[in-house]
KOLKOL-444065 format. One record per residue (C-alpha): residue in three letters; x, y, z; residue number from 1. Coordinates in nm, 4 decimals. Last residue first. Layout:
BEGIN
type->ALA u->X v->Y w->Z seq->NUM
...
END
This chain:
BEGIN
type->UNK u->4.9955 v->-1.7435 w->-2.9044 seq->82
type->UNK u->5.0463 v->-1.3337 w->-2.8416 seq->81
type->UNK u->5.4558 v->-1.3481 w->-2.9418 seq->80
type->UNK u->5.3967 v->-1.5001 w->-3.2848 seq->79
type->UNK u->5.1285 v->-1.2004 w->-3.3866 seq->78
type->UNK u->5.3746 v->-0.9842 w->-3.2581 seq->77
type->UNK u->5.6681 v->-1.0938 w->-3.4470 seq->76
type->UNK u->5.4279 v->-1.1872 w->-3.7739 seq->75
type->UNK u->5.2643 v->-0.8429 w->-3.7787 seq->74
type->UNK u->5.6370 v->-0.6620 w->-3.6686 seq->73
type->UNK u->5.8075 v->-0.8441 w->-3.9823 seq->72
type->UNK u->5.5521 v->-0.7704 w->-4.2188 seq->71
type->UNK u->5.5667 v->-0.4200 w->-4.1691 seq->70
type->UNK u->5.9287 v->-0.3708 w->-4.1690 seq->69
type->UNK u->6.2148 v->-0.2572 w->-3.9028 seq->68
type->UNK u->6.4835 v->-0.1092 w->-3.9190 seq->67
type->UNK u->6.6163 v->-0.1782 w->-3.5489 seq->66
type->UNK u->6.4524 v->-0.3268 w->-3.3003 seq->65
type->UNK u->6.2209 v->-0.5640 w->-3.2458 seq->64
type->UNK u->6.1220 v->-0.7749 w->-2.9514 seq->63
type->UNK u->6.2795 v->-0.7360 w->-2.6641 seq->62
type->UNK u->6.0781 v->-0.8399 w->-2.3412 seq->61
type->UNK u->6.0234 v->-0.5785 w->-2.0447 seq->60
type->UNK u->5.6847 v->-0.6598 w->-2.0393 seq->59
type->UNK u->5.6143 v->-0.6180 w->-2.4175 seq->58
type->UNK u->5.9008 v->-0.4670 w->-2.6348 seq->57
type->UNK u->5.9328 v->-0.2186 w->-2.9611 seq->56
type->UNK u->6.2865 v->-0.1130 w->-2.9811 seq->55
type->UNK u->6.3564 v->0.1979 w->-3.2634 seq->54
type->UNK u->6.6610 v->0.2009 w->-3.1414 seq->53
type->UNK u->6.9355 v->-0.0401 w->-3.0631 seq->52
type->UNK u->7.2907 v->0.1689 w->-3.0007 seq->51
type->UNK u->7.0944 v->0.3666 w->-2.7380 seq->50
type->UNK u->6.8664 v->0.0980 w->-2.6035 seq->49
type->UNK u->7.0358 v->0.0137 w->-2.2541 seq->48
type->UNK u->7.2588 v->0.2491 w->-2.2026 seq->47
type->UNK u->7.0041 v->0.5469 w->-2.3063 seq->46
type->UNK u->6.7084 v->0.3553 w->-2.1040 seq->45
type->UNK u->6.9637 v->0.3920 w->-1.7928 seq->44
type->UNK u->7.0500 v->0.7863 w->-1.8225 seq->43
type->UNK u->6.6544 v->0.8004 w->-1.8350 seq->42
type->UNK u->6.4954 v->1.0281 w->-1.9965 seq->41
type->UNK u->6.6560 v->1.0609 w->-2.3039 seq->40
type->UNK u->6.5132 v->0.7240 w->-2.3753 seq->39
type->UNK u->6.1926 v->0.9045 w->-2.5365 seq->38
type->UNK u->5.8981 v->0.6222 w->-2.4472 seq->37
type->UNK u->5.6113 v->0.5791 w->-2.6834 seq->36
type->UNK u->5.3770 v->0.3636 w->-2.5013 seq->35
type->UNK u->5.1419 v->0.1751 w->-2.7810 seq->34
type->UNK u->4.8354 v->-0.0296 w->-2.7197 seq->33
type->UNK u->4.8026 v->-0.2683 w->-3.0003 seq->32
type->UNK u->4.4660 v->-0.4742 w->-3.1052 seq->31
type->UNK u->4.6742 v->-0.6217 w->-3.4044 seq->30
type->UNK u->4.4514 v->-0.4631 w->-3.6856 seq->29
type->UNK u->4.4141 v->-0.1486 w->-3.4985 seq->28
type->UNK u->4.7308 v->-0.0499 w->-3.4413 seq->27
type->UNK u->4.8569 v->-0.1483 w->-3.7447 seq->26
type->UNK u->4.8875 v->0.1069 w->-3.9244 seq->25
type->UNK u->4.9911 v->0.2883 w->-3.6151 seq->24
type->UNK u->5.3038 v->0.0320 w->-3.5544 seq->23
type->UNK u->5.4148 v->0.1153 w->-3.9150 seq->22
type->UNK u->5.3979 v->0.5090 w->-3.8801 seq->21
type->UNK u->5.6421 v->0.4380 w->-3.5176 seq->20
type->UNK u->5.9172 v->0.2138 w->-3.7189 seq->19
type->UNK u->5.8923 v->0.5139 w->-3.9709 seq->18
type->UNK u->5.9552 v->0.7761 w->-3.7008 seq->17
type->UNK u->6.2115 v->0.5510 w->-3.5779 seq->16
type->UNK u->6.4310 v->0.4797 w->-3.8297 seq->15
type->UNK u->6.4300 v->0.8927 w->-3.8864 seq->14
type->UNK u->6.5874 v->0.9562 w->-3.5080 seq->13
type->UNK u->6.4809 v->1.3576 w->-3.4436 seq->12
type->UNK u->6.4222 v->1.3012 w->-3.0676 seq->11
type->UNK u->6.4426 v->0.9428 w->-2.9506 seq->10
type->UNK u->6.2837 v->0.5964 w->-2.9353 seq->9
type->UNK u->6.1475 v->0.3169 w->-2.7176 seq->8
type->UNK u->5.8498 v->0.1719 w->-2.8359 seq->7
type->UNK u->5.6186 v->-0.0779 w->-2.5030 seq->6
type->UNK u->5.3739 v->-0.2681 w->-2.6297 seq->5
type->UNK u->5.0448 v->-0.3288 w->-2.4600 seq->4
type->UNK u->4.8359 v->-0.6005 w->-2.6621 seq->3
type->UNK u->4.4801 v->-0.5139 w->-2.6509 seq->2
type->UNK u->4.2134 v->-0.7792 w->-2.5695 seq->1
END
């Protein structure tokens, strides 16, 4: 079963371009379905994450955000799905 995250991120923003090559590397080990969502477009996603991004979240549930590291989104995700 595939675990459907949800990456919040904007335009030009270099944490998040390398937050997003980590989550494809491991796409396929962790079984991850990613939604790449720009908060520019939503007034609200811009409040909510703006300070925050990259923010990878499931359901509506924070995970990560931030600089963020390969090891730390395995064990994270790998935590959340038990």
């Amino acid at each position: 079963m595939s675990t459907n995250i949800q990456f919040y991120t904007k335009h030009l923003c270099p944490l998040c371009e390398e937050a997003h090559t980590l989550l494809v590397e491991l796409q396929e080990e962790l079984k991850l379905s990613i939604e790449v969502i720009d908060i520019y477009e939503s007034d609200d996603l811009v409040e909510r994450y703006g300070l925050m991004i990259p923010v990878v979240s499931i359901d509506g549930e924070t995970l990560l955000y931030g600089k963020l590291n390969k090891d730390g989104i395995r064990k994270r995700l790998l935590t959340n799905n038990k």
